[in-house]
DOSE-992083 format. One record per residue: x, y, z of N, C-alpha, C, O in turn; residue in one letter. Coordinates in pm, whole numbers, plus 50000, padded with zeros to 5 digits. Last residue first. Layout:
N
XYZXYZXYZXYZa
...
END
This chain:
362
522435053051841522155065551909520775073551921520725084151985x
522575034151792523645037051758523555051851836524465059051875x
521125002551876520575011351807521855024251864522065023651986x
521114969751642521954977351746521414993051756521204997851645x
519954941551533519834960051544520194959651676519864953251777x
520364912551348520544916551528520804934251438521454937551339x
520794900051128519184903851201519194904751359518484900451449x
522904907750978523154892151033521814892451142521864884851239x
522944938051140523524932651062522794919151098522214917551205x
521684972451155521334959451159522434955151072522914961450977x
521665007451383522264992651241522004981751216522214977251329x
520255034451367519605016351391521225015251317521705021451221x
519315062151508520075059651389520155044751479520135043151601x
517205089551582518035080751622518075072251506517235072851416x
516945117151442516865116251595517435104351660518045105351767x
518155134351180517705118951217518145117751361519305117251400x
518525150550955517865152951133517165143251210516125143151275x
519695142650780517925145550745517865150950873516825157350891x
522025142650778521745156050644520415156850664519725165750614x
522475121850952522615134851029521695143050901520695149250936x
522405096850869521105101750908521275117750952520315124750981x
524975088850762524455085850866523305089650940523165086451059x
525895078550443524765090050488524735083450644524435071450645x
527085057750311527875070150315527305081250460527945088250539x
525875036450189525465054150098526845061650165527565069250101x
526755011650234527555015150134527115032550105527735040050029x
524395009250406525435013950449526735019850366527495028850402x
521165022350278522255013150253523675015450322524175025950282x
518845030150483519555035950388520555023750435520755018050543x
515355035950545516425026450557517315030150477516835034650373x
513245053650796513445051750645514735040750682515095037550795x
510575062250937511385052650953511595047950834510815041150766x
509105089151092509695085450938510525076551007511125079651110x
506165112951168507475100951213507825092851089507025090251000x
505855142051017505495133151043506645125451058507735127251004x
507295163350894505995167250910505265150651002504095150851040x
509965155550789510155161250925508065171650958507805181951018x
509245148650573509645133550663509925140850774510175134150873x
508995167850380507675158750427508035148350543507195140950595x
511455181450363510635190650426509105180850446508195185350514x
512405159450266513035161350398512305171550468512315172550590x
511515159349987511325148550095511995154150211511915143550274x
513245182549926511205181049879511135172650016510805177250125x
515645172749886515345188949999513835184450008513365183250121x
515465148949719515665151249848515825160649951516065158450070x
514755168649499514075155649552514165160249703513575168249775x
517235180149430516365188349502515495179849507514715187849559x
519165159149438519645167849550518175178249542517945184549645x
517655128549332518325142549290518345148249453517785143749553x
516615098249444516585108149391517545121249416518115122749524x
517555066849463517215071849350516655085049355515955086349255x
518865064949726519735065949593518845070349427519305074949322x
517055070149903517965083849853518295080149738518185087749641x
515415046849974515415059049832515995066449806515845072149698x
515305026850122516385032850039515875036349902515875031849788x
512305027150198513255017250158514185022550089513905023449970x
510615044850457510955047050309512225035950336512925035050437x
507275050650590508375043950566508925044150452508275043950348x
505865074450800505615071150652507445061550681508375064550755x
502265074450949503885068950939504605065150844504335054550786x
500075095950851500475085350899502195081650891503065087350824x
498455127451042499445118350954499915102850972500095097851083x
495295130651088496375127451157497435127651085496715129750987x
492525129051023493055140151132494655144151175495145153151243x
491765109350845491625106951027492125117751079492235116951201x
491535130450600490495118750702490275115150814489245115750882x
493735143450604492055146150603491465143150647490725148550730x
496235128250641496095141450744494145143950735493425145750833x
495195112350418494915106150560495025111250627494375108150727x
496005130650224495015120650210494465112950387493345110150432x
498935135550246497865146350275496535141050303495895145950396x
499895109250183500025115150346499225126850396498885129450511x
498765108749893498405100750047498515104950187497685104850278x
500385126649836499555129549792498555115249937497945116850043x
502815115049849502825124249961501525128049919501275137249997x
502995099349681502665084849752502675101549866502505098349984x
502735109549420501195101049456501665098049612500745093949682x
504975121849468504015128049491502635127049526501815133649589x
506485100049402506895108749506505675113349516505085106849602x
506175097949144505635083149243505485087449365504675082449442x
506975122249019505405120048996505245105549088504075101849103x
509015124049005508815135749099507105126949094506285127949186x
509985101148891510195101849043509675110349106509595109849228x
509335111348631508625097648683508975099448872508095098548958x
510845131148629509755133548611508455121348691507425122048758x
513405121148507513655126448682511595131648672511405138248774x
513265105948354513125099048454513215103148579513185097848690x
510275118848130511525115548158511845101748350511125094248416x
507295109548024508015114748092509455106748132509695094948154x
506095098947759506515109147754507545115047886508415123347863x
504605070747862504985069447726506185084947697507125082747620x
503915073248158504245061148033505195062247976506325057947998x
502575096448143503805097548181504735084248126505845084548072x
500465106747856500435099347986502365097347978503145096847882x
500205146447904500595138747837500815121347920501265121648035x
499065167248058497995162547944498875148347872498285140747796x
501345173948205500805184648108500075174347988500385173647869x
501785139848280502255152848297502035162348169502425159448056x
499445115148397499475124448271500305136248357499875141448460x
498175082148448499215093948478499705105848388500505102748300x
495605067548502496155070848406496975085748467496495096148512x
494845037348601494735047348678495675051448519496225043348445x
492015013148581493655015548549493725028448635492905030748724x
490624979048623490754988748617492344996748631493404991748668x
489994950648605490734952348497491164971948498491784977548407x
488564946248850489764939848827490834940548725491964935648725x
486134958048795487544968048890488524962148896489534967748937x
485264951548469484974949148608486214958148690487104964148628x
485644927548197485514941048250485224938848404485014927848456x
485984902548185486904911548126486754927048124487444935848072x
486674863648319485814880048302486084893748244487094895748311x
487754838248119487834849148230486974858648155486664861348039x
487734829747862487534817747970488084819348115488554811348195x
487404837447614488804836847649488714831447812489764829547873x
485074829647523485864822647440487554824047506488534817047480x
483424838347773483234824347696484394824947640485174819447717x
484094865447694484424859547854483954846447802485114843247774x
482484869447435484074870347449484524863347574485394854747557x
479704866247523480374856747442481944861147401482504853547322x
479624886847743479744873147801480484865147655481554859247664x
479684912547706481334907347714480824891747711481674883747673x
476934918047786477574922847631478794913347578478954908247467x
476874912648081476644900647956476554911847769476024908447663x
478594930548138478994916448182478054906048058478394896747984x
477254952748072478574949848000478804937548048479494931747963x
475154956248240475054953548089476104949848010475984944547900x
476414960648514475284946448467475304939348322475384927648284x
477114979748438478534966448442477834955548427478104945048369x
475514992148447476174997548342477234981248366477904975148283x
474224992348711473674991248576473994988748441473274984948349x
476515005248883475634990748880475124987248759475684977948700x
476545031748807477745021448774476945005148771476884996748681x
473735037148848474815041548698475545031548699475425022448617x
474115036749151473245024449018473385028648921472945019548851x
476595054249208476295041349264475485031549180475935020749142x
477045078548919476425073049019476265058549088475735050349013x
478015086748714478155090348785477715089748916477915097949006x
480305058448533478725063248554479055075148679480125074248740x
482025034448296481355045048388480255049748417479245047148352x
483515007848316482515005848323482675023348363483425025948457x
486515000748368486154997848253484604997448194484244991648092x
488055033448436487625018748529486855010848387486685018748294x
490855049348567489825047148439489525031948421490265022248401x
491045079148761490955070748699490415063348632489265066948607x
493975108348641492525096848615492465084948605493065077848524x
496235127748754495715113348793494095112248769493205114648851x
498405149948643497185143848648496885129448698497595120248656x
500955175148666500795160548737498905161348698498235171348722x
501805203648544500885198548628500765181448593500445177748480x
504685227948552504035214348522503245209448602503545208948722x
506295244948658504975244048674504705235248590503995242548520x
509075230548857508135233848759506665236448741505855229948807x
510035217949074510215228649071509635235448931509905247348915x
509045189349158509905189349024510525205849024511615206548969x
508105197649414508975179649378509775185549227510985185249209x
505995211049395506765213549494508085204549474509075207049543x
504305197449181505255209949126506215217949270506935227849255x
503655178649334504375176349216504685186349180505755185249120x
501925184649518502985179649547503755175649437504665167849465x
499935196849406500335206049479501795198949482502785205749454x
498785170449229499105182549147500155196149195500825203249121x
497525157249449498915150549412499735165849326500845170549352x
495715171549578497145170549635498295167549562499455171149577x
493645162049364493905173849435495425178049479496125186449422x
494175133049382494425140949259494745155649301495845160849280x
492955125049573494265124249603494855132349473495975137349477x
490065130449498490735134349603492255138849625492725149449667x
490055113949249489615123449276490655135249366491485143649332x
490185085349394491515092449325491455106249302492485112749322x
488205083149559489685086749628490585093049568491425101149607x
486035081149385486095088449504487755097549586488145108349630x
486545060149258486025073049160486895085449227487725093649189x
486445037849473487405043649374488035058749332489075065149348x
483905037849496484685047949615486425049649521487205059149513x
482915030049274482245041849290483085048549442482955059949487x
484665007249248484655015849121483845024249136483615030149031x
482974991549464484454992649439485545004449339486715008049357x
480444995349399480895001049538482395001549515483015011749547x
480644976049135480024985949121480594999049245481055009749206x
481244949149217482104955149167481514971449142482474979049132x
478434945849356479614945449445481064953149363481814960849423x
476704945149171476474952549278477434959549360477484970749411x
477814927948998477414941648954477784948549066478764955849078x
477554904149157479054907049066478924920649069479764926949134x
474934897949141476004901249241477484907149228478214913749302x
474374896048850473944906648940474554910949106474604921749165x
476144875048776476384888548735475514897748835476094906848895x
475144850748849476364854048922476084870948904475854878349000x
473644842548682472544846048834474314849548964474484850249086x
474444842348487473874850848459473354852948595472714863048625x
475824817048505476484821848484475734837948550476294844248640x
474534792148465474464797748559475134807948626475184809748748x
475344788848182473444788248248473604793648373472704801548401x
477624775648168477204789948115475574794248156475014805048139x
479934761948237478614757648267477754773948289477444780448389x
482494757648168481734758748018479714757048060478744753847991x
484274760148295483694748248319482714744548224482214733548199x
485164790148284486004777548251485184764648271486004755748249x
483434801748401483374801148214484364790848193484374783648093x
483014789948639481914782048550482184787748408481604783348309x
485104803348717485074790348722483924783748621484074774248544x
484404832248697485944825448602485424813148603485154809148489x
482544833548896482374833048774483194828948660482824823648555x
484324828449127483424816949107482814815348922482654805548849x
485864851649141486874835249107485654826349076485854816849000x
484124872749171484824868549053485904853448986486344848548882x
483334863549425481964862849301482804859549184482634849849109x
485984866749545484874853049584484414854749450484954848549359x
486234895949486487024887449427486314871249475486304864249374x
484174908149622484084908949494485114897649423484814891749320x
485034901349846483344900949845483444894549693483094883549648x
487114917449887487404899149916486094896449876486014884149872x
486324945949898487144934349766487244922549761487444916049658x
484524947450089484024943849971484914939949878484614932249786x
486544948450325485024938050306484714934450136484684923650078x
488114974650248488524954050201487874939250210488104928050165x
485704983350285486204987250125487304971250122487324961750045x
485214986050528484464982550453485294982650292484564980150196x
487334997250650487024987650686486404977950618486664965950622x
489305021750543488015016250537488105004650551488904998650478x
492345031950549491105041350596489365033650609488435039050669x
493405006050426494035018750528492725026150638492425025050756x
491915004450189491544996650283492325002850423491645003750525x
493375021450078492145028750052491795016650174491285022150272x
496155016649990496065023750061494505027650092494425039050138x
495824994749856496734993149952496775007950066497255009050179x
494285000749601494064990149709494754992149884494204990949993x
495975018349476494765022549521494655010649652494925012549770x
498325002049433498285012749509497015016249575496875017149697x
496944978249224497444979049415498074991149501498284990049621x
496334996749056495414990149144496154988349251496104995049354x
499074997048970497945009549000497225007649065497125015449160x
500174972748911500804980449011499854993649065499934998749177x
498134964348720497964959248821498814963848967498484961249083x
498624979548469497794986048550497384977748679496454982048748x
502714978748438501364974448404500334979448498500764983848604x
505035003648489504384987648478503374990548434502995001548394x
505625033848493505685026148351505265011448359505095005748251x
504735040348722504145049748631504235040648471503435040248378x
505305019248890503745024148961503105035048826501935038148806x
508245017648961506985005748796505845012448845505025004348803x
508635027549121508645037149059508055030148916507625035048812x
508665009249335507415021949320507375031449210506535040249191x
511105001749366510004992749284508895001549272508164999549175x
512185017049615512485021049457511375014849362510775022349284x
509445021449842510765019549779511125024249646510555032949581x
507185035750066508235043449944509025035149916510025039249974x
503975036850250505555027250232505735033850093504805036950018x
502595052650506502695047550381504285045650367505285049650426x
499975037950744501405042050682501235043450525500395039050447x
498195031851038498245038650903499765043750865500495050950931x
496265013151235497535020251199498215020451086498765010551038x
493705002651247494445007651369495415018651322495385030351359x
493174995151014492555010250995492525013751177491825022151234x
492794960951105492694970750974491794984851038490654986351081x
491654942551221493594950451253493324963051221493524973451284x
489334929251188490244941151295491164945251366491474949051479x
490294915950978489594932550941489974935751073490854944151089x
491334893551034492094905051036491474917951016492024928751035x
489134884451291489174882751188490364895051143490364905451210x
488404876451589488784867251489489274869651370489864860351314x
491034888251799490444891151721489734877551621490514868951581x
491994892452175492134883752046490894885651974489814885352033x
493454918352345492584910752316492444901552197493044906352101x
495514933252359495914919952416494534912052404494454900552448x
494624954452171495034956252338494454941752408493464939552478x
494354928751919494354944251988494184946652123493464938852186x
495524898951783495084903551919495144921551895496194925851848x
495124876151580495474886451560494904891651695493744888251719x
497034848051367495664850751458496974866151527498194868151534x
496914831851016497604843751150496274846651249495064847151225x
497714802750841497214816550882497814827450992498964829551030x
499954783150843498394781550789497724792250885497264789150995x
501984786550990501984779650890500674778650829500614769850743x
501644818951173501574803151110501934797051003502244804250909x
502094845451357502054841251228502164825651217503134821351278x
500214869951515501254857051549501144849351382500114848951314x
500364900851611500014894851494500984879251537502144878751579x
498804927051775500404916651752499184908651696497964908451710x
499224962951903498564951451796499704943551833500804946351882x
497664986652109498734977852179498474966351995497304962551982x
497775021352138496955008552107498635002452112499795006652115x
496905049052302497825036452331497235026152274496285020652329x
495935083152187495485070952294496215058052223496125056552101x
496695105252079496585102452228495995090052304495705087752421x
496235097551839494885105751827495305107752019494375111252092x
498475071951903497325078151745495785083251849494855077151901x
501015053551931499675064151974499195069251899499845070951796x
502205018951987501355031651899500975041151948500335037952049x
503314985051947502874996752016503085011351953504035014151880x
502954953551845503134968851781502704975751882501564972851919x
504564925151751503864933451825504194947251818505294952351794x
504844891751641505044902751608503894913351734502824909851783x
506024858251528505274867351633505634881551645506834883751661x
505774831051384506544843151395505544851151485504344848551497x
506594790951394505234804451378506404820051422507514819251475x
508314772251408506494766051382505944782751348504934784951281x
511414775051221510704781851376508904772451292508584768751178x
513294770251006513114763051119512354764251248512514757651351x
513144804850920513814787750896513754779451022514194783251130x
510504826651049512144821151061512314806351011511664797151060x
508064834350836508914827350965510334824150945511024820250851x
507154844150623507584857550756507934844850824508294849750931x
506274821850449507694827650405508524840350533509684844250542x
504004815650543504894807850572506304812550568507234809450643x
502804837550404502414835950518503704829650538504644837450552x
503384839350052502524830050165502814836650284503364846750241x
504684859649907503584856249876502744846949908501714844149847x
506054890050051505604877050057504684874750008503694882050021x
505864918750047506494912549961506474894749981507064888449894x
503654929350225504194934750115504774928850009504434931349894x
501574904250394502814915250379502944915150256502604906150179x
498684919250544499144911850480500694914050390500894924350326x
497774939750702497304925050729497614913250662497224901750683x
498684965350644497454956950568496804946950572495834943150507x
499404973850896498114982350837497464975350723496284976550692x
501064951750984500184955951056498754969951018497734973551078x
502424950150768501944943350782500814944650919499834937350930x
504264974450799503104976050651502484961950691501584961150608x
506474966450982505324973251015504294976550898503334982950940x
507224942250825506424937350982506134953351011505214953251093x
508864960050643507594947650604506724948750718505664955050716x
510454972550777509354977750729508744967950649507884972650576x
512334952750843511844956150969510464966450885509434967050952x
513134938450653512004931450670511304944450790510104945450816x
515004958450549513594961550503512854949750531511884947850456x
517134950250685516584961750766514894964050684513904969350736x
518314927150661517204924350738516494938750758515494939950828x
520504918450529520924917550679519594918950746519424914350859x
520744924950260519934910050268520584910050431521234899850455x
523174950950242521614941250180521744929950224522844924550228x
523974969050549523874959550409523114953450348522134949550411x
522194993250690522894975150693522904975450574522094980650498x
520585015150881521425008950794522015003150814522615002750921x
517735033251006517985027050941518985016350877518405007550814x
516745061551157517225057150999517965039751066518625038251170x
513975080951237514825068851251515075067151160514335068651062x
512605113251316513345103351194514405091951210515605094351195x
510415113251592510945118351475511275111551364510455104351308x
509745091951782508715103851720508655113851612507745120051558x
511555069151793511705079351836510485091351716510635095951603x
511335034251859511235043351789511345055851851511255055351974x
513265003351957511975017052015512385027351963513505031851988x
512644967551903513114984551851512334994551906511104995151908x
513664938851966512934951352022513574962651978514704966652003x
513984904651884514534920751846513364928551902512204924751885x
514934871051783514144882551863514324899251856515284902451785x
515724868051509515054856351612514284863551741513154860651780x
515334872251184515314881851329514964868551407514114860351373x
514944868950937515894862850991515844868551137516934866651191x
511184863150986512174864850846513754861350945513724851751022x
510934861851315509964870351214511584871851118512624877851148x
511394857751587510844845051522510764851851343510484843651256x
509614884151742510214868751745510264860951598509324859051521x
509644918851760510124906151611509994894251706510744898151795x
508124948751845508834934851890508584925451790507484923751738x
508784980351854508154969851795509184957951789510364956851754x
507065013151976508344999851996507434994251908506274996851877x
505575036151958506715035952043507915028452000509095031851987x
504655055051621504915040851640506165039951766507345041751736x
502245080451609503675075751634503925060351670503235055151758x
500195102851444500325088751474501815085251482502555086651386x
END
């Protein structure tokens, strides 16, 4: 999967801009706050439908503009998809080969990436809501259905919060079986992926650290079972086990909303025991543990973007990563203060951005 061009109007400080990618390693560099990591926002916004670091809609427009406009050209699998995304003050409407969509699901699982900054690296010592949104962020990537059912599940769950907060507890109980059903599919493809990505992640972590040390990923949901109505069954019963606690603290408290992922080098969780060149070999690895993850699935690799990371890793890191960013198209960003002009990676063409005008340098 290769990304040709991609057109900005209007989009964060960019007033217009056309970038055309090169099949290899584009780099990237400007100074901070000139604009180069909106340019990997507006493409993670076209695989999730929703951006990365904004927390309205309103915030991707230019100061003073009514709406932002965005367009993506692609090949994946040999064949030309065309996306654009127009952005609002109150939503986004969404076209594929110039056709108009109603709903963002069908953006979703055109075009596949994965995104690397430094903040990735709270993914081993934050809290279990950075875990989840990994899983999240990359599992709707590949399934259509899987961000069907989180928006499914989060509806049931804002409604049930509402009536423990409303103290209208009678009708509480004709929520849970939907609740079940639905949080149940969420925490049984779950099960599924991490599984999976576990496989890889273990290969790509002792290629990353040069140790035999083994990398673990479990995950650990607050309901188990080994089966689709196992799990159903089992959350059924815990929703009203929990109910007179979910009464007194006036939210739900088990469910995939409270679920974790647990990071363990040699049995130990990374949390609490691993160093810091350990933690990097281990964010590194979940997030190339993906790129293997979607070579599976769709056949393909996806596009992987990286936000100035050199600076946070080691000279043999960065041999690791340079043998994964020349397996697939890479549009990384490096700080101009690094020094690095893209040559040490085999960087095919090299961007500058300043003041949200890219110049492209070669």
């Amino acid at each position: 999967m290769t990304i040709t061009d991609l057109l900005l109007f209007n989009f964060r400080i960019f007033e217009y801009s056309q970038i055309q990618f090169d099949d290899g390693i584009n780099v990237i560099a400007g100074a901070n706050g000139q604009g180069k990591t909106s340019i990997l926002e507006a493409l993670a916004l076209f695989a999730l439908g929703k951006s990365v670091r904004a927390k309205q809609d309103m915030d991707l427009i230019r100061f003073g503009q009514d709406a932002a406009q965005l367009r993506l050209n692609l090949l994946s699998k040999s064949k030309h998809e065309q996306l654009a995304i127009k952005v609002m003050q109150k939503g986004k409407q969404i076209a594929v080969n110039q056709v108009r969509k109603n709903s963002i699901s069908d953006l979703i699982g055109k075009f596949q990436m994965v995104l690397f900054t430094p903040d990735d690296l709270e993914m081993v010592k934050g809290g279990p809501e950075e875990r989840r949104r990994f899983m999240n962020q990359y599992m709707v990537q590949s399934s259509v259905n899987f961000i069907q059912e989180l928006r499914t599940y989060q509806r049931l769950l804002n409604q049930r919060n509402i009536l423990l907060k409303k103290h209208q507890y009678d009708a509480i109980t004709t929520w849970d079986e939907s609740l079940s059903k639905s949080g149940a599919k969420i925490i049984f493809e779950r099960g599924l992926f991490i599984r999976k990505i576990n496989e890889f992640a273990i290969e790509r972590y002792r290629q990353l650290s040069g140790q035999e040390e083994q990398l673990t990923l479990n995950y650990r949901p607050t309901v188990d079972g080994h089966s689709l109505s196992d799990i159903t069954s089992q959350l059924e019963e815990g929703l009203k086990r929990n109910l007179a606690k979910d009464k007194e603290k006036g939210y739900t408290s088990i469910g995939p909303h409270r679920d974790d992922i647990v990071i363990s080098i040699e049995n130990r969780p990374a949390a609490r025991f691993a160093s810091q060149g350990q933690i990097r070999s281990a964010v590194l690895s979940m997030k190339f543990s993906i790129m293997d993850y979607f070579k599976n699935v769709i056949g393909e690799y996806p596009v992987l973007l990286l936000d100035d990371v050199l600076s946070e890793l080691d000279e043999r890191r960065q041999s690791a990563l340079i043998d994964m960013v020349h397996q697939t198209q890479t549009i990384m960003t490096i700080s101009q203060s690094s020094g690095m002009q893209g040559d040490e990676w085999g960087a095919s063409r090299f961007f500058k951005v300043a003041h949200g005008i890219i110049t492209n340098e070669r």
